[in-house]
N, C-alpha and C positions, 0 to 999 in steps of 0.2 A: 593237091593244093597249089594252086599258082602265087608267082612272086607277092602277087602284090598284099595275096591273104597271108604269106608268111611274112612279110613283114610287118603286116598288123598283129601276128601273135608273137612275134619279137618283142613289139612295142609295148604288149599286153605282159609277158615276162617283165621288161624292165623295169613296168612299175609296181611289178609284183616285187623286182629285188627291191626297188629302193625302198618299198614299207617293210622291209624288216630289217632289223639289226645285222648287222654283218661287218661291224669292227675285227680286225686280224686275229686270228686266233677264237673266234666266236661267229661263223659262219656257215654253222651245221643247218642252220633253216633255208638260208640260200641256195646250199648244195643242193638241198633234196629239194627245191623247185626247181632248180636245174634237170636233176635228174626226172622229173617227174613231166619238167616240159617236154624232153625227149623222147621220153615213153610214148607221149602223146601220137610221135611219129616210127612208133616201135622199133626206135633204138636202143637195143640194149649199150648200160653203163657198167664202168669199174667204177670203183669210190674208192682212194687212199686220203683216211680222214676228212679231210670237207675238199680235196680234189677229185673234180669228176673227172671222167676219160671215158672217148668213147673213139673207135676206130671206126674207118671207112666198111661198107657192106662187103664187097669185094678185097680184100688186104688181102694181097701176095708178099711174101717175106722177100721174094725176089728183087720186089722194085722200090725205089730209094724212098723214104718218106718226109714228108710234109706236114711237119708240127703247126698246128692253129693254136695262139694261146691267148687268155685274157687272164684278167683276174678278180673275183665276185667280192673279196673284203674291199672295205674302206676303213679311213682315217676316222676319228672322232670327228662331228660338227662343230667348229668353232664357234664363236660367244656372239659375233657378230650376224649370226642367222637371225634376220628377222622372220622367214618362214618353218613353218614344220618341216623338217628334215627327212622326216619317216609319209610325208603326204605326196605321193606325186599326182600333179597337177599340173594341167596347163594353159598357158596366159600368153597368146602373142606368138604362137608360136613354138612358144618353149615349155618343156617339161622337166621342170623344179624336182628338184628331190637329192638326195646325197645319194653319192655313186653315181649321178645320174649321165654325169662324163666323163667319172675317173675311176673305174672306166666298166661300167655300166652298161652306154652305147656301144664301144668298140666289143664288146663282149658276146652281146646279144647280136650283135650281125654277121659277127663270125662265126655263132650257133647255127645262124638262121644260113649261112654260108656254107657250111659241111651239111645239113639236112639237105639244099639243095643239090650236093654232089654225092650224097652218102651210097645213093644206089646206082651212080654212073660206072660201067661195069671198062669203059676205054682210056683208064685212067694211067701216066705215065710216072705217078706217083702214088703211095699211099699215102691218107690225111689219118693225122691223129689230131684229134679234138681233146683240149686240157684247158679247163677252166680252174683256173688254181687258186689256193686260198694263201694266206699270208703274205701278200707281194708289199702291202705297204710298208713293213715291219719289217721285212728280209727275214721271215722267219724260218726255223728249219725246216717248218714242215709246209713251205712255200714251192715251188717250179725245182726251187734248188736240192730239196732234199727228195722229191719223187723223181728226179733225173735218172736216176740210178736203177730205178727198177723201169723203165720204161723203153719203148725200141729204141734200136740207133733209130737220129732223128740227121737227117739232110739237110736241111735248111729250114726254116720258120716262118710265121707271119708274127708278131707280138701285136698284139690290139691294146693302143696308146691313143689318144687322144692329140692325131697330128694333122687336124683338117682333111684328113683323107690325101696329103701328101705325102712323102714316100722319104721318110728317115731311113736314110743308108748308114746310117752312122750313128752312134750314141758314147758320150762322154762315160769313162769310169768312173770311181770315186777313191779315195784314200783319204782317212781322217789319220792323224797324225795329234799326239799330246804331246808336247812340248815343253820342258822345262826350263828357267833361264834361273841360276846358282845367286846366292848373293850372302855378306854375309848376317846372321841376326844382331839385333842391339836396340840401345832403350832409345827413342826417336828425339832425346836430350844428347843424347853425347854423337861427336863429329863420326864420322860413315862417306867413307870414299867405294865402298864396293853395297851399294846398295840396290837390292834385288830389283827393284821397281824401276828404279834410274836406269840399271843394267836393260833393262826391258825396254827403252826405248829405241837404241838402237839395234835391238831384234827385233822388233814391230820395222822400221824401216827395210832393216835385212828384207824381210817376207814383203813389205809394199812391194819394193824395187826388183826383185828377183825376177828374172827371165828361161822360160827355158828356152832353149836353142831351135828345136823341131817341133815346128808349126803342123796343120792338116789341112788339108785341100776341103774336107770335110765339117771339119769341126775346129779348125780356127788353131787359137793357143791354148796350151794349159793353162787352167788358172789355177790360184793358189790364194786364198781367201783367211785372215785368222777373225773366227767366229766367235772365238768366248778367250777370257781373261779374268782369273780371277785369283786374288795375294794378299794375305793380311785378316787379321783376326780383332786385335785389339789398336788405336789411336795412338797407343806410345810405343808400337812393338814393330820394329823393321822387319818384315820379315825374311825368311830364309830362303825363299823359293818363291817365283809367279811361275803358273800354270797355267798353256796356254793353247786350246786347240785351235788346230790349222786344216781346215776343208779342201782340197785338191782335186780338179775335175779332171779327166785325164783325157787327153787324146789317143787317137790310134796312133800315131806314131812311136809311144813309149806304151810298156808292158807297165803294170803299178808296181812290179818287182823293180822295174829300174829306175820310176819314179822314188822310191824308196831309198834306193842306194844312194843315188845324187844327190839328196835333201839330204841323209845323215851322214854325209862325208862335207858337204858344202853349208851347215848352218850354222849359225855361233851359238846353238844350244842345244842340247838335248833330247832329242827326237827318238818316238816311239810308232809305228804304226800300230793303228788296231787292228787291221786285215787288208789282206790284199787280193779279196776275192773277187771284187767288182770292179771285174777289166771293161775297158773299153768292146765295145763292137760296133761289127761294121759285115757289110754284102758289096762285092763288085757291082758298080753301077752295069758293069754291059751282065747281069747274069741274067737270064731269060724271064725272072721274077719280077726284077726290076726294070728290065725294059718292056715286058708287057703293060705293066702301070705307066710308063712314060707314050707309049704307041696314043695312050688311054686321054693323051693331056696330063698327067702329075708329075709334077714337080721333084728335086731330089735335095733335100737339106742335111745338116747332123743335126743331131738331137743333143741338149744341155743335158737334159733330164735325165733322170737313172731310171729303170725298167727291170722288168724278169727277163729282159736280152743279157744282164749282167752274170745269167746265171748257162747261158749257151756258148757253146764251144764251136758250134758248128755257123756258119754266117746265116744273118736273121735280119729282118726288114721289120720296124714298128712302122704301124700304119693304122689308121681308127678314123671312126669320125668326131666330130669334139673338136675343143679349141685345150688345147696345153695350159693355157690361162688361165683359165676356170678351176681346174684340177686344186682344189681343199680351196676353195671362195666362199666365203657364204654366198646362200640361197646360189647353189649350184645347179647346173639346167643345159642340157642340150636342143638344143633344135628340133624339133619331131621331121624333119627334112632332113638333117644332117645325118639320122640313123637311117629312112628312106634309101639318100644318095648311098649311103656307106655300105649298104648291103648289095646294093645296085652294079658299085662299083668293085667290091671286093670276088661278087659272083663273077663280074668280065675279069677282072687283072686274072684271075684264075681257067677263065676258060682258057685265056692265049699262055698260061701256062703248063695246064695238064693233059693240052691237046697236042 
């Protein structure tokens, strides 16, 4: 099969995924068109729960390997879907359908990417192909919790939705609950420590707050408070506001030391909920990434959180897709964008594995 017939049966996959359901945690029918597209090219699969996995024809334990990852769930369709969600179809160019860029495309070219190298027997790496489920949700049985049985992995590609430019970097996450003290009473009698009032100048605290170390990469941390919520009944001051704080991390700080800094530095009561979605990042000169640059791409950070939150080893998101689209209604990639994506994923790979 030449390139251009494997890209029309990539195409033919995606919109096989997007007619069926495959919200996190309910993606058993996706997998097994996964698996079943494969077969097509008699590749044998693993399956851990709706994770497919499949290795290069030739794997030598000897040579360093080269993780391929996407991931087959999607988010619910929002309210604002004027089209069928579950119809792919295409209008202008574009092919409509949920998953269809997030990530959908980056998924199916990266398929359609390791079928193209699966039997190259002069290979300076091994590829493992991992199509994973749960990434929307971070769920356990997502990239994060099949790590553990899988080879050491060298370095990655994550298939994101980044115009087919070359995210060297992607922001961590840390959500943080916060509580600001105050005392209760009947909203009739006078109140000099009142929970709410207290809360103003902790709302400020977090506008104004700076961290010190910036990235070359990814800019500053930011620190966002998302929800806010105190009080039950009209005549009851109450005792407490409770107030989450969303934190994007840079690579310059680990979330463990984001963490310490915030609850040694806030005038209230800070909790993290995990500090597992660190930052990542890939040296701009590694040979991964300047093959993609030789190629004309670009190198940015990434806001956005990924299944890179889940690798230890340094990883490059790269997809075709627009980041933008990613849970829009009536979502749609390009039927070019997955073309170029496959196009281009097959060369960044040649000047790598050769």
């Amino acid at each position: 099969m030449n390139q251009k017939e494997l890209t029309e049966s990539a195409i033919t996959l995606l919109k096989e995924l997007i007619s069926i359901e495959s919200f996190s945690k309910e993606e058993d029918k996706t997998a097994d068109a996964i698996q079943a597209w494969l077969a097509t090219f008699n590749i044998p699969t693993e399956r851990d729960l709706n994770n497919i996995i499949a290795k290069n024809k030739y794997w030598d334990d000897s040579k360093p390997t080269l993780l391929l990852n996407s991931h087959h769930d999607t988010v619910k369709p929002n309210s604002a879907y004027t089209k069928d969600p579950f119809h792919p179809h295409i209008e202008d160019g574009k092919l409509f359908g949920l998953g269809s860029n997030d990530a959908g495309g980056p998924l199916v070219s990266l398929l359609a990417t390791f079928v193209t190298y699966y039997e190259s027997e002069d290979l300076n790496h091994n590829i493992l192909m991992v199509a994973s489920a749960e990434e929307e949700n971070a769920g356990e049985n997502s990239l994060r919790g099949l790590l553990p049985k899988l080879p050491h992995i060298d370095v990655a590609i994550v298939g994101e939705p980044t115009l087919m430019q070359l995210a060297i970097a992607e922001k961590g996450l840390v959500v943080f609950d916060a509580v600001v003290k105050g005392t209760p009473s009947h909203a009739a009698h006078p109140n000099n420590d009142n929970s709410i009032y207290n809360t103003i100048k902790v709302l400020e605290w977090f506008k104004n707050y700076t961290f010190e170390k910036t990235s070359e990469a990814l800019g500053d941390v930011k620190m966002t408070v998302t929800q806010i919520n105190a009080g039950k009944q009209h005549n009851v001051v109450p005792a407490q506001v409770d107030l989450v704080v969303d934190v994007r991390v840079n690579d310059s700080y680990s979330n463990k030391e984001i963490a310490n800094l915030l609850k040694k530095d806030a005038p209230c009561e800070l909790k993290e909920r995990s500090l597992r979605l660190n930052s990542s990042k890939i040296d701009k000169d590694h040979p991964l990434v300047q093959s993609g640059i030789a190629l004309g791409r670009t190198t940015y950070g990434s806001p956005t959180l990924s299944d890179q939150a889940a690798l230890s080893c340094q990883s490059l998101k790269l997809g075709p897709g627009d980041s933008t689209r990613s849970h829009s209604a009536n979502e749609f990639i390009y039927v070019h964008e997955v073309e170029e994506g496959i196009d281009l994923y097959i060369k960044i790979l040649k000047g790598f594995l050769h």
